[in-house]
C-alpha positions in Angstrom: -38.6 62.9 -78.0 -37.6 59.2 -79.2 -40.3 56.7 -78.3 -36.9 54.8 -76.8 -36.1 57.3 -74.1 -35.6 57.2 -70.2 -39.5 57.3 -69.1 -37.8 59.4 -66.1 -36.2 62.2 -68.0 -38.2 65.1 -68.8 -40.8 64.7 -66.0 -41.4 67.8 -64.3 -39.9 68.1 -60.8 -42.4 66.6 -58.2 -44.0 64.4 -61.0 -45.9 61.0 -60.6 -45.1 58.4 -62.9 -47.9 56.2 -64.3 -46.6 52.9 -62.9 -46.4 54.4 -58.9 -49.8 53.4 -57.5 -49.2 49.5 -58.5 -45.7 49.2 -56.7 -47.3 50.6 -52.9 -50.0 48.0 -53.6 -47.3 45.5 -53.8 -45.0 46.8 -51.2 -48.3 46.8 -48.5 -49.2 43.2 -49.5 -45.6 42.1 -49.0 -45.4 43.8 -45.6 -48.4 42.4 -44.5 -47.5 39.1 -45.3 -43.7 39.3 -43.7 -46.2 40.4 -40.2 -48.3 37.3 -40.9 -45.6 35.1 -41.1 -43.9 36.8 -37.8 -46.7 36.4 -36.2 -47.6 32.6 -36.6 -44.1 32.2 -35.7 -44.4 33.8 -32.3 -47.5 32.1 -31.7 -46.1 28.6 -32.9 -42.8 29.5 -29.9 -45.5 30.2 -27.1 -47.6 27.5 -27.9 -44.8 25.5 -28.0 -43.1 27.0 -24.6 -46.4 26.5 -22.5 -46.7 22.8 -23.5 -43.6 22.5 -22.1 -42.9 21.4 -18.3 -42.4 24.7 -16.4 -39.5 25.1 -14.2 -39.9 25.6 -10.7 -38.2 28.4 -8.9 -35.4 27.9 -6.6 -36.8 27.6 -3.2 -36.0 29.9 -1.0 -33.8 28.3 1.4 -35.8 28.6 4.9 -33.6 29.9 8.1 -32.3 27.0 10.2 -34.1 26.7 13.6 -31.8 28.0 16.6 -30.9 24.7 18.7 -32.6 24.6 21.9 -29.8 25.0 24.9 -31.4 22.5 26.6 -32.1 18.6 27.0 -34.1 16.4 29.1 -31.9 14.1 31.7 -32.6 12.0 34.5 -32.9 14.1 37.7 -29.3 14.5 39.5 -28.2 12.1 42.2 -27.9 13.6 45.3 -25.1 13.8 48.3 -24.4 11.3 51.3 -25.8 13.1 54.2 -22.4 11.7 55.9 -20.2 13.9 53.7 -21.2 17.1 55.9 -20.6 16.9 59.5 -22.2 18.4 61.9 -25.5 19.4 61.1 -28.1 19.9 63.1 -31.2 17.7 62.6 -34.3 18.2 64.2 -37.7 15.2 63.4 -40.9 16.0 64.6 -43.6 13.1 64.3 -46.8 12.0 65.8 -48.5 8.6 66.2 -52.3 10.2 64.8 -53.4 8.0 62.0 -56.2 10.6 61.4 -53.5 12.9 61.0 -50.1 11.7 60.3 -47.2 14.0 60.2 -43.6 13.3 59.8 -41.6 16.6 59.6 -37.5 16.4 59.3 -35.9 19.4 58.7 -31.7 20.4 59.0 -29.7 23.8 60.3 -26.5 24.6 60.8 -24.7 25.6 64.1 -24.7 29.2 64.7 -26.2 30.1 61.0 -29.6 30.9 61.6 -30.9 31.9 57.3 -30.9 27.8 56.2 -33.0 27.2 59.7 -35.1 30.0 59.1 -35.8 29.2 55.5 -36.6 26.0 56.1 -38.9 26.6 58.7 -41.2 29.2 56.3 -41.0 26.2 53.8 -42.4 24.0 56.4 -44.7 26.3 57.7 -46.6 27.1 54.3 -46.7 23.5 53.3 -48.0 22.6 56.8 -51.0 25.5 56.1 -51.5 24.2 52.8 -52.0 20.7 54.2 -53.6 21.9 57.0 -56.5 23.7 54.6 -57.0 20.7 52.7 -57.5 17.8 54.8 -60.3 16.9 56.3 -60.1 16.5 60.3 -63.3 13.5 60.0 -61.2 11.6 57.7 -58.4 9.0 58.6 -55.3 8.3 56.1 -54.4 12.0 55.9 -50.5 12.6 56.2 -47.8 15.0 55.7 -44.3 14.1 55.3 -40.8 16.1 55.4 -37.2 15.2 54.5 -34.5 16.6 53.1 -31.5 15.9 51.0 -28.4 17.8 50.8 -27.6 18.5 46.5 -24.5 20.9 47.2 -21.2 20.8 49.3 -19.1 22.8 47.4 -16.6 25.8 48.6 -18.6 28.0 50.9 -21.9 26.5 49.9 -24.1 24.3 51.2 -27.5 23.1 48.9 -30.2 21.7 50.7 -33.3 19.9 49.2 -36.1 19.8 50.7 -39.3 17.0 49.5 -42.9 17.0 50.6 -46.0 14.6 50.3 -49.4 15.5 51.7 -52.3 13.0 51.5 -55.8 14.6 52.1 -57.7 12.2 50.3 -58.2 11.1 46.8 -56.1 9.2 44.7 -52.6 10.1 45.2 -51.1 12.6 47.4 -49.2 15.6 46.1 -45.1 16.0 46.0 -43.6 19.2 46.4 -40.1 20.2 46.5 -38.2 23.4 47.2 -34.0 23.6 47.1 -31.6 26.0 49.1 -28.6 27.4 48.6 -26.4 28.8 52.2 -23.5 30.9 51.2 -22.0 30.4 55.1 -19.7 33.1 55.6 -22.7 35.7 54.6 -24.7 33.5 56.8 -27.2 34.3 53.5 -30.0 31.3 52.2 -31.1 31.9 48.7 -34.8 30.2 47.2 -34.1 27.9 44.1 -36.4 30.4 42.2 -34.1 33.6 43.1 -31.1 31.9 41.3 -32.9 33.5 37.9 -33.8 36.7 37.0 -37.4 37.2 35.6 -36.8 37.3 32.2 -34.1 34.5 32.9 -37.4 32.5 34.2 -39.1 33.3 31.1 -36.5 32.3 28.7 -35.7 28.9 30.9 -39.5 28.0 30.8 -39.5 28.3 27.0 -36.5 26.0 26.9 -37.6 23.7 29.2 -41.0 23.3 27.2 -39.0 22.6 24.2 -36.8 20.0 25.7 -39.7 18.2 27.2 -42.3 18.1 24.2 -38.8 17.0 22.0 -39.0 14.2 24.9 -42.7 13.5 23.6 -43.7 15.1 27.5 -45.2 17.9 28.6 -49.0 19.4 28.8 -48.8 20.5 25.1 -48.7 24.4 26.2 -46.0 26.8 27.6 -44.4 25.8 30.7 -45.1 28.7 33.6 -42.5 30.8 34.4 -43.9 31.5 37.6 -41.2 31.2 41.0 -43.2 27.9 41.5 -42.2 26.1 38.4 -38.3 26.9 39.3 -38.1 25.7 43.4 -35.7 23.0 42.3 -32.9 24.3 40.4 -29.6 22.2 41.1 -26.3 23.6 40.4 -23.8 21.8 38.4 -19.9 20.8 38.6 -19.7 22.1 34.8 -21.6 25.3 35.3 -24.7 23.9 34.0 -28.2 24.5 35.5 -30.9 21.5 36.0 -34.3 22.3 36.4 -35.8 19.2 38.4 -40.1 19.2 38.4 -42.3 17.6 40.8 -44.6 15.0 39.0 -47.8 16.8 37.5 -45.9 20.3 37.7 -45.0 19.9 33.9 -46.5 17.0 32.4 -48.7 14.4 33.4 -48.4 12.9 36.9 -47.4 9.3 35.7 -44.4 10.7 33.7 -43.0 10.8 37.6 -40.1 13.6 38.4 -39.0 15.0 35.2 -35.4 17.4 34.7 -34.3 19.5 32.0 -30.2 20.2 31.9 -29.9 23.7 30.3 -26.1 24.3 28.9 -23.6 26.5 30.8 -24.0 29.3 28.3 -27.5 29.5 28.5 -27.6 28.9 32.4 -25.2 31.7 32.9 -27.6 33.9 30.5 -30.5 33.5 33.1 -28.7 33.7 36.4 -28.9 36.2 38.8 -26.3 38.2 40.5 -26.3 36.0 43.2 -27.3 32.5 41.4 -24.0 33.7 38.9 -22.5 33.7 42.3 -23.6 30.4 43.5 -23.1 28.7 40.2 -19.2 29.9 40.5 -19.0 27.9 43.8 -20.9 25.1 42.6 -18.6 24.9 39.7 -15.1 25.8 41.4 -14.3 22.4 42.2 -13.4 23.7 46.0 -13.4 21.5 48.8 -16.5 21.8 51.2 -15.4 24.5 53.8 -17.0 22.7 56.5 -19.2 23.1 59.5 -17.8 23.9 63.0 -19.7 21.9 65.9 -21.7 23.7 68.2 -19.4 24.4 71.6 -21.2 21.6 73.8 -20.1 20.8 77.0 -19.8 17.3 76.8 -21.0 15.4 80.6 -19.3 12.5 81.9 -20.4 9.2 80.2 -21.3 6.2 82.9 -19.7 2.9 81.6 -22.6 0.7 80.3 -24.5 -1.8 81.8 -22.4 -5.0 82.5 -23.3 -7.3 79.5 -25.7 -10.5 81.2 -24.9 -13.9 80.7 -28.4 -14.6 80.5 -31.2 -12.5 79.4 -33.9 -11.6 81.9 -36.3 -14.2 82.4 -39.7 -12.4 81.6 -41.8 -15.1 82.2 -41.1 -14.8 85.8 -40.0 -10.7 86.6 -41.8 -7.6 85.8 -40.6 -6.6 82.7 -41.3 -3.9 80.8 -39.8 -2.2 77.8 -39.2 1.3 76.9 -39.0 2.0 73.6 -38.1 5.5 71.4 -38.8 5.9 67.8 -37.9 8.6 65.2 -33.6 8.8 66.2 -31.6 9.5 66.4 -31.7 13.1 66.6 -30.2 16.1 68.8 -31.6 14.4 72.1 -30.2 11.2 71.9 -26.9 11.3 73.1 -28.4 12.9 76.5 -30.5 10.1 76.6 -27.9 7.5 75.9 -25.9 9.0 79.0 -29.0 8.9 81.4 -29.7 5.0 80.3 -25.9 4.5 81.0 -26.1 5.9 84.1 -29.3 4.2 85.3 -28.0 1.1 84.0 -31.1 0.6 81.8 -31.4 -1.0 78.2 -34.0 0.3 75.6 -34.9 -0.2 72.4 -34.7 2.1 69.5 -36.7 2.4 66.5 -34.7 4.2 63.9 -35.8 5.9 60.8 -32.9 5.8 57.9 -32.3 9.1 57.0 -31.6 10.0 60.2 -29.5 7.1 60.4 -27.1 7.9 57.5 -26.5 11.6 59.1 -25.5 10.0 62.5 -24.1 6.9 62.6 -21.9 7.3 65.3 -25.3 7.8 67.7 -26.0 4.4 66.3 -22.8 2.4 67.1 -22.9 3.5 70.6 -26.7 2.5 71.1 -25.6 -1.0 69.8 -22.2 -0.8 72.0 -23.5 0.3 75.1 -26.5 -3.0 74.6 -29.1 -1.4 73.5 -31.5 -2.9 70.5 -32.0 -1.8 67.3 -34.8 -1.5 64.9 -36.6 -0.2 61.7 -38.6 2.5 61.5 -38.3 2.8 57.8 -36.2 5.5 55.5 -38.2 8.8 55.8 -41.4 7.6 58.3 -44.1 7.1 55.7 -47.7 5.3 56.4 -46.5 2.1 55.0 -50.5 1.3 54.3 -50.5 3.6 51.7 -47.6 2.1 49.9 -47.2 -0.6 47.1 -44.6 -3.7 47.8 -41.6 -2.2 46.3 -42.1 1.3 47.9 -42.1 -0.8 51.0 -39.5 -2.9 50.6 -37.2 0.1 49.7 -38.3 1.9 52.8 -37.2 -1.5 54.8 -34.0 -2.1 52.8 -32.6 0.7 52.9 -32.9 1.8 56.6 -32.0 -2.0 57.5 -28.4 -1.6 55.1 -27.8 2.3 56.9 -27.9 0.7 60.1 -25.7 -2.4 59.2 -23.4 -0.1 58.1 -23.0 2.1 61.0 -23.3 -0.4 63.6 -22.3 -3.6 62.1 -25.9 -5.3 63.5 -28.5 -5.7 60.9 -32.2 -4.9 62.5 -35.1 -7.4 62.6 -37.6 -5.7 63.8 -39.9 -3.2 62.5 -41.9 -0.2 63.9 -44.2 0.9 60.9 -44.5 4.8 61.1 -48.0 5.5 63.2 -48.5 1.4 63.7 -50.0 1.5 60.3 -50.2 -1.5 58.4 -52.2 -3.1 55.7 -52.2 -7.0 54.0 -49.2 -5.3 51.5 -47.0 -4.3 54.6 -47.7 -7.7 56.3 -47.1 -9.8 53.3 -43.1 -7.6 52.7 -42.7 -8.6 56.7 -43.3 -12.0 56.5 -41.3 -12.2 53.2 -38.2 -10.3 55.0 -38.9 -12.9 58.3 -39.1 -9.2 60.1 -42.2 -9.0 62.9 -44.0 -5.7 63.6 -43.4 -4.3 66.7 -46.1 -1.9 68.1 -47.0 -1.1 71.8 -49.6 -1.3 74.3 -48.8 2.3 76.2 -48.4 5.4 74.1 -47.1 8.4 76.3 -48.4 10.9 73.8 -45.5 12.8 74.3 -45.0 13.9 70.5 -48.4 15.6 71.7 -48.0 17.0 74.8 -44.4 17.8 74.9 -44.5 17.7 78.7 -42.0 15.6 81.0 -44.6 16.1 83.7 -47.8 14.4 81.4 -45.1 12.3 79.6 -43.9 10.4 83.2 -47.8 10.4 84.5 -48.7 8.0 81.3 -46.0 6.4 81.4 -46.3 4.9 84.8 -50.2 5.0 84.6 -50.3 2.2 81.3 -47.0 -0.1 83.0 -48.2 -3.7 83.3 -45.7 -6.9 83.1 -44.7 -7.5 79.3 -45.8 -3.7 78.4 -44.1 -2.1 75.5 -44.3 2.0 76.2 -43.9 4.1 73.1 -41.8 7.7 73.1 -39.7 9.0 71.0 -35.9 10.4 71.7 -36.8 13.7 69.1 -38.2 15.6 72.4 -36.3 17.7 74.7 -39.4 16.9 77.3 -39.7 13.6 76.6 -35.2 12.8 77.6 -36.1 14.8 80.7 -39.0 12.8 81.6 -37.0 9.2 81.5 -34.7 9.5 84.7 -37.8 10.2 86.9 -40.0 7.2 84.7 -36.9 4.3 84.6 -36.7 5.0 88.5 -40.3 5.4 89.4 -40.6 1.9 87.1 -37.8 0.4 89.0 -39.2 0.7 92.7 -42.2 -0.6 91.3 -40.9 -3.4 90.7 -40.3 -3.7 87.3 -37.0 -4.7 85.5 -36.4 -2.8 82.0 -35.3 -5.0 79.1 -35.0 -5.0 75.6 -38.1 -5.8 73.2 -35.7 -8.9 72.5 -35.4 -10.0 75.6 -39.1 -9.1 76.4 -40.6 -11.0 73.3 -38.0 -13.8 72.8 -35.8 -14.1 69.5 -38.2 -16.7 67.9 -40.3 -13.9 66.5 -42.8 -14.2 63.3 -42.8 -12.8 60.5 -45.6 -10.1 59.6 -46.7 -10.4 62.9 -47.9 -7.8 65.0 -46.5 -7.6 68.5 -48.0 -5.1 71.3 -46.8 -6.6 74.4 -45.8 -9.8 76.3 
């Protein structure tokens, strides 16, 4: 074999050449290296990758919030009591100042569920009140009205407001709103207008409105049937939830009312407050109210007019006077005067007023006098100035308006006054006018006991106090005007008993 020959040939098969061991060695050391260098590379990239800013994820956009069907508004306005004829309106007072209470309620003619719900409203607040007040204490007072909030189609809405006084600060309000459909001759409670869960769902609402207003207790708003009694029914199918002060939110935050949407009003209705809310939205004309079938007694022509008033100073004269009309008895009374030829004066309270202005024009046609017995018969003494004045004002422009003759004298409900109701008199050049004889008839409710007192307290310049609100009390005055007049005694106006030069803010109880 040459020296020069192919180191690979002749090898046996399988063979190791000499050199083999040296080129792994190589190989391993190369491969090692190449992982060395892949290595520091990786390394040098995440090193270099966690010095850098990290991106933040994507947030995951949130759900929008659902928009609350519901927004707080000023309470709604509500209707001229003139707008509905014929409506029967029964007052109820009394002259305690222990225990003041000035109840007005309203029915309709031959439809017995608005008279009947009214008068379980009334009763329960009159418990209530009743439980709470304390009979040793003086100031106590509860006070009724009503407002009408719905003439629409075959619907009538009536609202009724409370105040009770037993002490303390302030006296609580109350409200409670009803809906007559007439021809069912059917009266439905604010709260019934909603289902339960329709309750449930308004209260949430209503909470969310009011705390969005920055109002509210901070907690849910109770879905109880008390939290809804005034829910007013609106021209555009909304829904306004109307709460007393301190029912939802703090007392100074005054009346507060939440306007829920039609949608979600018609979402929480009942079958029947769907019903209503149809009416209430139909844009009908009021179907009306049918007077009661009277039979109407001959009217006497009125008392000559006098060139001269009565000189007091010289005859017995004494003055009858009737607060609290005029109501459902005062037209019976207007005929008796007429037909004794007597003059009265009549101390009138506003509401009642606005609802019948025509018993008003004829007191002043027929020479009677007219004065104020405020808007809705509050104690005046518990009253600041402007409460007051509004009372006064108002009453005074109702009575202008029906009659033409603007009053100037003032009966304060119960004869209570203070330095505040004295200072608005003298300001408004208006005198107080209180009496020297109370019949007690808003007590005794007796023509009988009524006439005894009457005649038992008549002196020369008395004033006698009754009001024209009692049945007993119209059937009393023929016997007491003729048992007065063979006495001797002349009947006159407080006018033309006191004078016309009367003070301001001064109290008057007789001649």
């Amino acid at each position: 074999m040459s020296p020069h020959a192919s180191p690979s040939r002749g090898l046996p098969p399988g063979g190791s050449s000499p050199a083999r061991p040296q080129n792994r060695a190589v190989w391993v050391v190369a491969v090692l290296v190449a992982l060395l260098v892949v290595a520091a590379g990786v390394t040098f990239f995440l090193t270099r990758a966690s010095a850098q800013p990290s991106a933040q994820p994507s947030p995951t956009p949130s759900p929008t919030a659902t928009p609350v069907p519901a927004e707080r508004v000023d309470p709604p306005a509500v209707l001229d009591p003139t707008s509905v004829e014929n409506l029967e309106i029964h007052q109820e007072s009394t002259a305690d100042t222990g225990d003041a209470r000035s109840i007005s309620t309203v029915a309709i003619p031959g439809e017995h569920s608005l008279g009947r719900a009214f008068g379980r409203f009334v009763d329960a607040t009159t418990q209530a009140y009743e439980a709470a007040v304390d009979p040793t204490a003086t100031g106590n007072e509860l006070n009724v009205g009503w407002d009408l909030v719905l003439a629409q189609g075959d619907v009538l809405g009536v609202h009724a407001s409370t105040y009770a006084f037993t002490g303390g600060a302030n006296g609580e309000l109350g409200s409670q709103t009803f809906y007559t459909d007439l021809p069912r001759a059917t009266t439905t409670w604010s709260a019934d207008l909603l289902t339960a869960d329709g309750r449930k769902q308004a209260a949430e609402w209503a909470g969310a409105a009011l705390a969005a207003a920055g109002l509210g207790f901070g907690e849910p708003v109770p879905s109880s049937e008390d939290t809804f009694r005034d829910v007013r029914l609106g021209p555009d199918g909304a829904a306004t939830l109307v709460f007393s002060p301190g029912l939802v939110s703090a007392r100074a935050d005054g009346e507060l009312a939440v306007r829920l949407e039609p949608d979600a009003t018609r979402s929480v209705l009942s079958a029947v407050g769907k019903q209503l809310a149809e009416v209430a939205a139909s844009g009908a004309p009021f179907m009306g109210i049918a007077p009661p079938p009277v039979e109407e007694p001959p009217v006497a022509a009125p008392p000559p007019a006098s060139p001269d008033a009565p000189d007091c100073s010289v005859l017995k004269c004494i003055a009858l006077t009737f607060d609290d009309g005029p109501g459902k008895y005062t037209s019976q009374l207007l005929d008796t005067l007429a037909e004794k030829q007597a003059r009265a004066t009549f101390f009138l309270v506003g509401r009642s007023v606005q609802a019948n202005p025509d018993l008003v024009r004829r007191e002043v046609a027929e020479g009677h006098a007219v004065g104020n017995h405020t808007w809705s018969h509050p104690d005046l003494s518990k009253l600041g100035t402007d409460q007051i004045s509004q009372e006064l004002q108002s009453t005074a422009d109702a009575v202008e308006a029906a009659s033409g003759v603007r009053p100037t004298l003032v009966r304060p409900p119960y004869g209570a006054t203070s330095d505040t109701v004295t200072s608005v008199l003298s300001q408004r050049n208006e005198p107080a006018i209180l009496w020297n004889v109370d019949t007690e008839d808003w007590k005794n409710k007796d023509s009988a006991m009524t006439s005894e007192r009457a005649l038992a307290g008549a002196r020369p310049g008395a004033i006698l106090l009754m009001h024209d609100i009692h049945a007993s009390t119209v059937s009393a005055v023929p016997g007491i005007v003729d048992s007065l007049r063979a006495a001797g005694y002349t009947l006159v106006t407080v006018p033309d008993l006191l004078g016309h030069d009367l003070v301001g803010g001064h109290k008057y109880f007789n001649r």
